[in-house]
C-alpha positions as CSV (number, residue, x, y, z in Angstrom):
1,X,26.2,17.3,13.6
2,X,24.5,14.3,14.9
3,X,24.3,13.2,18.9
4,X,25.9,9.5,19.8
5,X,23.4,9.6,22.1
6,X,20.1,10.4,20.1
7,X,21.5,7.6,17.9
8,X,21.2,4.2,19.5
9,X,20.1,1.2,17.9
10,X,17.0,-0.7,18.7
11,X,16.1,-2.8,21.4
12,X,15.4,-6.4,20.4
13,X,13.1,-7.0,23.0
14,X,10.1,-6.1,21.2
15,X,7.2,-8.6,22.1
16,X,4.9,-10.1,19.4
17,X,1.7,-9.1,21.0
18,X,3.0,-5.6,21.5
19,X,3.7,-5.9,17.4
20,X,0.3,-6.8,16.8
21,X,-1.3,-4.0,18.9
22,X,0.6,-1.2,17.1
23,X,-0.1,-2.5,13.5
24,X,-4.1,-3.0,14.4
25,X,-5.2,-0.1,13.6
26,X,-2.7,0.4,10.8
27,X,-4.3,-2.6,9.4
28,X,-7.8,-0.8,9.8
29,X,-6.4,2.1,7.5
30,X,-6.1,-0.3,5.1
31,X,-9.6,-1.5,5.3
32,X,-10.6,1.7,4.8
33,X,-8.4,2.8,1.8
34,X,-9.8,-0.5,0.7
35,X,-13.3,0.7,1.1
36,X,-12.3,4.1,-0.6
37,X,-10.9,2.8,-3.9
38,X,-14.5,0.6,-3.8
39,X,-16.0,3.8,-3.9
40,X,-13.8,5.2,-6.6
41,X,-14.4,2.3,-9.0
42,X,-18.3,3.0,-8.2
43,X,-18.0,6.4,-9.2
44,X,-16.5,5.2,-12.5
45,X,-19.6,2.9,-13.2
46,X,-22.6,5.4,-11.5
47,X,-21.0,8.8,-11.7
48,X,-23.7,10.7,-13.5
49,X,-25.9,9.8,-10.3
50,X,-23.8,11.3,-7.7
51,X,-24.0,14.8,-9.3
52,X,-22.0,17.2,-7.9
53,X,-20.7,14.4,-5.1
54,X,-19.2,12.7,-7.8
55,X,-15.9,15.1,-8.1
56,X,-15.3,13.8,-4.8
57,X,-15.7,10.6,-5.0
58,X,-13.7,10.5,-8.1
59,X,-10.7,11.3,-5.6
60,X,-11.2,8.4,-3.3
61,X,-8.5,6.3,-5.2
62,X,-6.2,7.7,-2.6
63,X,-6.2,4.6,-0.9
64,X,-4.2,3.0,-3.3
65,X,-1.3,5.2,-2.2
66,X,-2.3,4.1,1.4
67,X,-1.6,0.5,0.5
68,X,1.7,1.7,-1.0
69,X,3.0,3.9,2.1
70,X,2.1,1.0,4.4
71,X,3.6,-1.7,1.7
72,X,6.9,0.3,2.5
73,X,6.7,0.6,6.1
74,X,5.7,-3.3,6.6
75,X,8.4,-4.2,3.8
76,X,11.1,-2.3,4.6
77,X,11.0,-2.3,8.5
78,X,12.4,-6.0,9.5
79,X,15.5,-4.8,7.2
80,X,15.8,-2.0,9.1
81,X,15.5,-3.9,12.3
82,X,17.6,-6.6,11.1
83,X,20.5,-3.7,10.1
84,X,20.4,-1.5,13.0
85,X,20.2,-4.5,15.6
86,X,23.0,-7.1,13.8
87,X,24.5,-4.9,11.0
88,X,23.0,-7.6,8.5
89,X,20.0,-8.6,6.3
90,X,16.8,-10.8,6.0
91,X,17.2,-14.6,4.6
92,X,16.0,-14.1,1.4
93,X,15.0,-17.6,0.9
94,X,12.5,-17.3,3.9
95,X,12.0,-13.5,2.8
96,X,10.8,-14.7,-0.9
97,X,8.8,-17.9,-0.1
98,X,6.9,-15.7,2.4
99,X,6.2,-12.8,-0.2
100,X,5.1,-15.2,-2.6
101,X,2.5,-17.2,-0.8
102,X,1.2,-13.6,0.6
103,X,0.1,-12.3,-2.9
104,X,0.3,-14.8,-6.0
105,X,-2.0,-18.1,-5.0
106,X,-5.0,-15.7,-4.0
107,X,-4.4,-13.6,-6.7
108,X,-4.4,-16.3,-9.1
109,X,-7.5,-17.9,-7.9
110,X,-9.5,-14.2,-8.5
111,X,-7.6,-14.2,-11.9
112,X,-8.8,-17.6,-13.0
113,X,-12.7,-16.7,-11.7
114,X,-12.5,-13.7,-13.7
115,X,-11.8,-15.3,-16.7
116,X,-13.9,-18.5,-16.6
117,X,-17.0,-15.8,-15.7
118,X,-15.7,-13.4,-18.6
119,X,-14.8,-10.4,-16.6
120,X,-11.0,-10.4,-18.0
121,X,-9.1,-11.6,-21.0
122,X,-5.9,-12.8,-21.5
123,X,-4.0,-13.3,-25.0
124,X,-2.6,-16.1,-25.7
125,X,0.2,-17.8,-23.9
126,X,2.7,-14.6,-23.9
127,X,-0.1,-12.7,-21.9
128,X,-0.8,-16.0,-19.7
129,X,3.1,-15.8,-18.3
130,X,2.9,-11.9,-18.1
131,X,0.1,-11.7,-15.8
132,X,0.6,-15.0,-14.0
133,X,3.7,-13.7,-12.8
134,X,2.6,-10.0,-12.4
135,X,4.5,-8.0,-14.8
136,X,2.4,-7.3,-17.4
137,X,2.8,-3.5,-17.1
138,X,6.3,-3.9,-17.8
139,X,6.0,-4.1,-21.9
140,X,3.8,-2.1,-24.1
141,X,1.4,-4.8,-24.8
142,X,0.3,-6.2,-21.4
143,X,-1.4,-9.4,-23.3
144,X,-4.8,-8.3,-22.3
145,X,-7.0,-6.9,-19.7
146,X,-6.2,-9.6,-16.8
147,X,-7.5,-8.1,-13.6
148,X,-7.4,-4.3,-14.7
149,X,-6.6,-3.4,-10.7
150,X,-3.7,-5.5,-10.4
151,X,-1.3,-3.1,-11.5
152,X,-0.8,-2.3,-8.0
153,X,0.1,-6.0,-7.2
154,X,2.6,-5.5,-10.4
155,X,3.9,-2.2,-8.0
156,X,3.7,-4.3,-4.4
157,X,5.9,-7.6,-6.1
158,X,8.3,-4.7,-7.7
159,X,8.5,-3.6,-4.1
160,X,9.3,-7.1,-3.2
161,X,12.0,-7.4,-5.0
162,X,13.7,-4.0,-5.1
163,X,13.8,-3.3,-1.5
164,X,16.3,-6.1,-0.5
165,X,18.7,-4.5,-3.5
166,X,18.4,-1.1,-1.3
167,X,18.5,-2.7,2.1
168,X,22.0,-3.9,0.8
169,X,23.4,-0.5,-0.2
170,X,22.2,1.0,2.6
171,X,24.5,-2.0,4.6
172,X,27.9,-1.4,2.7
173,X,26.9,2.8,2.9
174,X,26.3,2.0,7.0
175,X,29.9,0.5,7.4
176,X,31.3,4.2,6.0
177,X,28.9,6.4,7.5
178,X,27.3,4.1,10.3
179,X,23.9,2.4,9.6
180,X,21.7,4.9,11.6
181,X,22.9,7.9,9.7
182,X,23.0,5.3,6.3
183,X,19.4,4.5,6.8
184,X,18.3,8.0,7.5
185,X,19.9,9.7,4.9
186,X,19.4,6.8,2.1
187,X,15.4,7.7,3.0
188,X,15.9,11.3,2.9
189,X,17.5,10.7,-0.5
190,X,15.1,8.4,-1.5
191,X,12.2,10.8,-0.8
192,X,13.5,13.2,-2.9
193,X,14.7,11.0,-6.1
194,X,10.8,10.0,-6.0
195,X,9.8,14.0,-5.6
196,X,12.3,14.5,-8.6
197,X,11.3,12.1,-11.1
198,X,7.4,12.6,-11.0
199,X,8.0,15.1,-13.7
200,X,9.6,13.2,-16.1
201,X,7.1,10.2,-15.2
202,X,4.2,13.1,-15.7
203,X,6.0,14.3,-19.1
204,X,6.7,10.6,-20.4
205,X,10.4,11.6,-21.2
206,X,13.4,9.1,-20.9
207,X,12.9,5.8,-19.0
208,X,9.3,6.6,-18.4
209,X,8.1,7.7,-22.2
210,X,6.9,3.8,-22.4
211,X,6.7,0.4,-20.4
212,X,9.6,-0.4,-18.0
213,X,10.5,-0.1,-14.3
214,X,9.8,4.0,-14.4
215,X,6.6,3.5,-15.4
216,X,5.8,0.6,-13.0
217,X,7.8,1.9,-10.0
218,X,7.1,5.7,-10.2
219,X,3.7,6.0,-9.8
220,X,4.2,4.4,-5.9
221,X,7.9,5.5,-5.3
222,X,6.7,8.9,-3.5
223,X,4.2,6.7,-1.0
224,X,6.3,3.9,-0.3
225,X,9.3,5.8,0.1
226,X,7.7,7.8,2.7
227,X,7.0,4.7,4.6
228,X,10.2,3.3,4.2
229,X,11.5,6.2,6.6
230,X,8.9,5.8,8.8
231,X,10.0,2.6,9.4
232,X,13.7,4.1,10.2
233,X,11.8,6.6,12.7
234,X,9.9,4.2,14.2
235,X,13.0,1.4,14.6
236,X,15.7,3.7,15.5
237,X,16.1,3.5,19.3
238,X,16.1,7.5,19.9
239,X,17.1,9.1,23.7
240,X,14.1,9.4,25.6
241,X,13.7,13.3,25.0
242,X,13.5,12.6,21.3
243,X,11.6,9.9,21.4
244,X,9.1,11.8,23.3
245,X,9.4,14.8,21.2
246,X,8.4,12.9,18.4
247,X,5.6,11.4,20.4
248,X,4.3,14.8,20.9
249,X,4.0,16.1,17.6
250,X,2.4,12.7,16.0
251,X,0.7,12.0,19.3
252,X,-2.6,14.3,18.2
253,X,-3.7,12.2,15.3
254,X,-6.9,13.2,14.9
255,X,-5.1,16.6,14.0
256,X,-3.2,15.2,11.0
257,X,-6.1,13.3,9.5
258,X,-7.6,16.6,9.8
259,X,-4.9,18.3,7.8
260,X,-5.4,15.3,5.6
261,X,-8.8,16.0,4.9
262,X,-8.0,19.3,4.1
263,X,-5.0,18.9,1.4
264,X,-7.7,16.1,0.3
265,X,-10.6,18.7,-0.1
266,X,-8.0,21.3,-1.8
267,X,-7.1,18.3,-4.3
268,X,-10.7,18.1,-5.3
269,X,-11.3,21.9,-5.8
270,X,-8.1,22.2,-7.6
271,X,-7.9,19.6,-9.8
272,X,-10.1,19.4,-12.5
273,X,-12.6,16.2,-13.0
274,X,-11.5,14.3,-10.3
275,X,-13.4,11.3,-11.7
276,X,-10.9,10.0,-12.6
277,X,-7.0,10.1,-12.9
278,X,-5.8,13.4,-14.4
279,X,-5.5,13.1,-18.1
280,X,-2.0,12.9,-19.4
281,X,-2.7,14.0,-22.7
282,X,-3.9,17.3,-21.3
283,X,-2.6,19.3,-18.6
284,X,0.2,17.9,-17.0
285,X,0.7,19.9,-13.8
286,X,-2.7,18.8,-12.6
287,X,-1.2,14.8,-13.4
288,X,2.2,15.9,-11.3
289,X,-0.1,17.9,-8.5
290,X,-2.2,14.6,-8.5
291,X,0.8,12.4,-7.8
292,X,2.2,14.4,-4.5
293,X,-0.7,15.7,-3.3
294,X,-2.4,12.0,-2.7
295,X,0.7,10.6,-1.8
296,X,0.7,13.2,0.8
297,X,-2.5,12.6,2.8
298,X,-1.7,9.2,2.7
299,X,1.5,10.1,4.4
300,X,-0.2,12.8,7.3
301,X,-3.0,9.3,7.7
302,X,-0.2,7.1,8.0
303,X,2.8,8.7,10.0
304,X,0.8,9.5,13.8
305,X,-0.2,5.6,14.0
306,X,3.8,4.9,13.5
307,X,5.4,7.4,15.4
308,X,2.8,8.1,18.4
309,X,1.6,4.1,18.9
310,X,0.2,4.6,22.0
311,X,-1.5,8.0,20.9
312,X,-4.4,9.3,19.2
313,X,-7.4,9.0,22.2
314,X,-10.5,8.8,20.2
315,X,-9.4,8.1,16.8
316,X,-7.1,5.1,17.9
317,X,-10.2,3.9,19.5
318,X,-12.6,4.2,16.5
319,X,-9.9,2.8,14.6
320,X,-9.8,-0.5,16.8
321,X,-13.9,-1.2,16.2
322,X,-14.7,-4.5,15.2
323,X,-16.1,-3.4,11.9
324,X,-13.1,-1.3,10.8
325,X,-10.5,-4.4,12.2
326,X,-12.5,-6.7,10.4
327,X,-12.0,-4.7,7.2
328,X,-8.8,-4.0,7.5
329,X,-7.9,-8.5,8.3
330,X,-10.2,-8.8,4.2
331,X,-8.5,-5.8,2.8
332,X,-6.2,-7.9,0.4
333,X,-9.6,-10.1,-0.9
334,X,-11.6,-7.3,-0.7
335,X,-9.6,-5.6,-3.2
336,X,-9.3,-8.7,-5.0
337,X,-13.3,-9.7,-5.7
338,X,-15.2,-6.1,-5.0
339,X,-14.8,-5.6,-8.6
340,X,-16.0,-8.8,-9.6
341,X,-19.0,-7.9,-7.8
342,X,-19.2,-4.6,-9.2
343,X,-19.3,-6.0,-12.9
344,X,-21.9,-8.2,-11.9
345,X,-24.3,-5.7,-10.8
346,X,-23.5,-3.5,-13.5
347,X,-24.2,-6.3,-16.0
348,X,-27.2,-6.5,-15.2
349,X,-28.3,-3.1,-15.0
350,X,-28.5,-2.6,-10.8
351,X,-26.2,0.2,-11.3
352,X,-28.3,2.3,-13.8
353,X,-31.4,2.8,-11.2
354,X,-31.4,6.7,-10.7
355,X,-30.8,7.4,-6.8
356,X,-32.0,4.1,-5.9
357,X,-28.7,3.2,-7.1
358,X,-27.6,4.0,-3.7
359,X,-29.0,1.0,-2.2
360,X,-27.8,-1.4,-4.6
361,X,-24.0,-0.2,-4.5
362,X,-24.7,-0.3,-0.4
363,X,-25.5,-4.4,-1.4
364,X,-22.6,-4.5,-4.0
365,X,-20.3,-3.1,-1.2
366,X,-21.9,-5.9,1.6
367,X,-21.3,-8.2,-0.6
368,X,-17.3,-7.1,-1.5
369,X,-16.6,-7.5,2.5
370,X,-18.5,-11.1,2.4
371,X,-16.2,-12.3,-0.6
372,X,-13.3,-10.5,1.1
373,X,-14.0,-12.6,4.4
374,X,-14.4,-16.0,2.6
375,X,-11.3,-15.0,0.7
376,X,-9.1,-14.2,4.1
377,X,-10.7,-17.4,5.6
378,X,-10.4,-19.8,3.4
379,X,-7.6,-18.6,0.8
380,X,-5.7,-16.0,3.0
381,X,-4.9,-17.8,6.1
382,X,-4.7,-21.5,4.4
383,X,-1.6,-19.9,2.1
384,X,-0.6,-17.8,5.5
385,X,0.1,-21.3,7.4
386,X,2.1,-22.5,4.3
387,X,3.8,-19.5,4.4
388,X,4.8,-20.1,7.6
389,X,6.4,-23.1,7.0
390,X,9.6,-21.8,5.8
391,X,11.0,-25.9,4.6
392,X,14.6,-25.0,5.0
393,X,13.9,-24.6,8.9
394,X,14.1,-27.2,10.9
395,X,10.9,-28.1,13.0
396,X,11.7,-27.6,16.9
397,X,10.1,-25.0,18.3
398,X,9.7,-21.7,17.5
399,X,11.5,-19.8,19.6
400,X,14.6,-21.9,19.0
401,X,14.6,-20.6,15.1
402,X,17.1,-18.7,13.5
């Protein structure tokens, strides 16, 4: 039976500079899942290179489960905040017109480059609507190739919308059971629905046999899941001994990114070609071990930078370096343009240069950051400060706002 006291809500006194310290180097994970699934889509093009690397690298698309984990935890904790401090939700107006301008005008903009250079294609007006407004990978016939990695935007803006229907069942569950042990047990639950239904996703049985929500939602659900309750953990107000408790165990985070490595390096020995996704056709316990197992060591990167934000000595320090903060601020971009780049060079044959091949993916991947910075500078941050200006608030200051 749970402890009144190891239950309180959060304090509301959280400052904004304090916010941006703990998410910086959270943000910096991201760069480097960013600079992992470059490496991945490399290894599709240069593979037979690599040699025996090339198993390894194949695995590297793990940081797309990265950007889902932290796409939960960043989504779902102002609910959570919002729930547990006033028992109510987010504006969804504000909520929406912020979530829109974050993803769609950029993306657009790298959609429109690719096909005016012929690096995508697009059917007719059906496919223009599908992947304008991201849901292509909701019918069987997508309407073309469109930006072949924006499936995971099609995942992040199905996260956008479906987290606000859950924040709301978790409200009207919190006034029966109260909202600390309603948000903790709706993430248990959540956890293990996503556990639950990667077989049938792996098996392509009932909802997830063709295009649909399963087969669009279930590929993150496991990720993002786990960092919706690591955005309970992290808002709940716990006693001190708890609090410290949990400090301790997450506190050593070199030690979990250890243990990631290793479930990482047991992946690639266990699975076989890890160039690429398991094939579905084939074996499908090696697509199912595929699913957990990388949305697991994104989870054991992840949960010490949430829990222990003041922890982690060395590797908290590494992860505040310029260069990793600055890839981390052109993630988004970066994962926009760094195929772009990649077709280009492989176009015109600077990917087919034996080991030399190194250097030229090493100038592909300089190039990627410098189109993801030009992208956060001038795309990013101009639809950021739009963003910002939420029109159905008034304009005094700030801190007077709702």
């Amino acid at each position: 039976m749970l402890r009144r006291a190891r239950w309180q809500t959060p304090r509301e006194s959280d400052g904004v500079t304090a916010a941006v310290s703990r998410n910086a180097p959270l943000d910096a994970v991201r760069g480097l899942a960013a600079a992992g699934v470059f490496v991945f889509h490399t290894s599709n093009r240069v593979g037979a290179v690599y040699g025996d690397p090339y198993r390894l690298l194949g695995h590297l698309d793990v940081g797309v489960r990265v950007f889902f984990i932290l796409s939960g935890y960043f989504i779902y904790r102002p609910f959570v905040r919002a729930h547990l401090t006033a028992g109510r939700g987010l504006p969804m107006g504000e909520y929406a017109w912020k979530r829109f301008w974050r993803v769609y005008p950029a993306y657009w903009i790298a959609l429109a480059f690719a096909l005016v250079v012929g690096y995508a294609e697009i059917d007719g007006i059906e496919g223009v609507w599908k992947h304008g407004l991201l849901i292509q990978k909701y019918f069987g016939d997508s309407g073309g190739t469109g930006l072949r990695e924006s499936w995971t935007l099609v995942v992040e803006v199905t996260l956008y919308a479906l987290i606000p229907v859950y924040a709301l069942v978790v409200r009207l569950l919190g006034r029966v059971v109260g909202r600390v042990r309603a948000e903790v047990g709706a993430g248990i639950a959540l956890l293990a629905f996503a556990f639950a239904m990667l077989r049938p996703y792996v098996d392509q049985k009932g909802v997830f046999a063709s295009a649909g929500l399963g087969r669009v939602l279930e590929p993150a659900l496991l990720a993002a899941g786990a960092g919706m309750l690591l955005a309970v953990i992290d808002v709940v107000e716990w006693s001190d001994v708890a609090r410290e408790r949990i400090r301790r165990v997450a506190a050593p985070a070199v030690w979990w990114w250890c243990a990631a490595g290793a479930v990482f390096a047991a992946l690639v020995l266990w699975l076989a070609d890890g160039f690429v996704t398991p094939d579905r056709t084939g074996d499908h316990t090696q697509w199912f071990n595929y699913q957990w197992g990388h949305a697991l060591v994104a989870t054991l990167l992840v949960a010490p930078l949430v829990l222990a934000p003041g922890g982690g000595g060395r590797l908290r320090a590494w992860l505040s370096g310029r260069f990793v903060v600055m890839l981390g601020a052109v993630s988004f971009s970066l994962y926009l343009w760094h195929i772009r780049v990649l077709t280009l060079f492989k176009n015109s044959g600077w990917l087919d240069l034996g080991w030399f091949t190194l250097v030229t993916v090493a100038i592909a991947f300089g190039l990627s950051v410098a189109a993801g910075w030009l992208g956060q500078r001038y795309l990013e941050q101009p639809f950021a400060r739009v963003a910002s200006r939420w029109p159905l608030v008034s304009r005094g200051p700030r801190s007077t706002r709702p």
